[in-house]
C-alpha positions as CSV (number, residue, x, y, z in Angstrom):
1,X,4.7,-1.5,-23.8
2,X,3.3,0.2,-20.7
3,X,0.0,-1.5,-19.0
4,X,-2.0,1.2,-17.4
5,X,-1.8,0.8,-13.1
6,X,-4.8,0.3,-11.7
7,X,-4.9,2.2,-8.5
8,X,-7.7,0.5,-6.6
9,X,-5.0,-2.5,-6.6
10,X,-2.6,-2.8,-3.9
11,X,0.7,-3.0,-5.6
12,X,2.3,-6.0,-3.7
13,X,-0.4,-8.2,-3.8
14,X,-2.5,-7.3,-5.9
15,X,-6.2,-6.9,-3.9
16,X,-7.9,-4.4,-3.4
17,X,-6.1,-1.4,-1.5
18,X,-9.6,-0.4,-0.4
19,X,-8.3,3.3,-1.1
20,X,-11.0,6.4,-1.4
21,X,-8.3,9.1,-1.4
22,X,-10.5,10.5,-4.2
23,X,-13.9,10.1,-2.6
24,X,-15.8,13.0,-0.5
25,X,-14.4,11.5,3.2
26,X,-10.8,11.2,4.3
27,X,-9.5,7.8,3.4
28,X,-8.1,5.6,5.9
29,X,-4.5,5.6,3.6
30,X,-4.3,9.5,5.0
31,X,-3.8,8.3,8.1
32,X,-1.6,5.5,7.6
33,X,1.7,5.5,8.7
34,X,3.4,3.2,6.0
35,X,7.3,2.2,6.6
36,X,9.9,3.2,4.1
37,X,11.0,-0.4,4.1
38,X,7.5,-1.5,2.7
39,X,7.2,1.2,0.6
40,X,10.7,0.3,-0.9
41,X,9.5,-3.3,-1.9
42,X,6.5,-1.3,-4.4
43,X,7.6,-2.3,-8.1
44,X,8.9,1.4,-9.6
45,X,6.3,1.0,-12.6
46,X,3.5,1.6,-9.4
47,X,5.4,4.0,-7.2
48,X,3.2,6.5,-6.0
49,X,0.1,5.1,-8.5
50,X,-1.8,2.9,-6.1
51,X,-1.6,2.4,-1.9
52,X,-0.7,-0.3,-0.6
53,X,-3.6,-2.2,1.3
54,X,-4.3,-1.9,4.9
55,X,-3.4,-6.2,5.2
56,X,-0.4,-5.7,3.5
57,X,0.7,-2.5,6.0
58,X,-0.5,-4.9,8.8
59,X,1.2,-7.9,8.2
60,X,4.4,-5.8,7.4
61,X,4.2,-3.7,11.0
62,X,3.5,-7.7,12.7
63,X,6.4,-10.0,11.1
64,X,8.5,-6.5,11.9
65,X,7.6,-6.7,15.2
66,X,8.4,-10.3,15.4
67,X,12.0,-10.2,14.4
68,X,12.9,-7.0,16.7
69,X,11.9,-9.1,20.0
């Protein structure tokens, strides 16, 4: 049995992504540049359904940034 994806959640940890892609303004996801290698760790069932948050893109682009130095 599918459950439904709920698109206001982010899909790695589940709070909310925050995301007004369909509101009147631009949302801040449009101008996100999100890394392959986090989009790779979204579960298949919630590819392309629901945005990853802004924390999760953050902390991704900092412990990144950590291991390259």
């Amino acid at each position: 049995m599918n459950t439904p994806i709920d698109s206001s959640i982010c899909p790695l940890c589940q709070a909310s992504n925050q995301c007004g892609v369909s509101g009147e303004e631009p949302c801040w996801c449009t101008k996100e540049k999100v890394p392959e290698a986090l989009i790779s760790q979204v579960p298949n069932e919630s590819l392309n359904k629901s945005c990853i948050c802004q924390a999760c893109i953050q902390k991704f682009n900092v412990d990144n940034v950590k291991e390259v130095k």
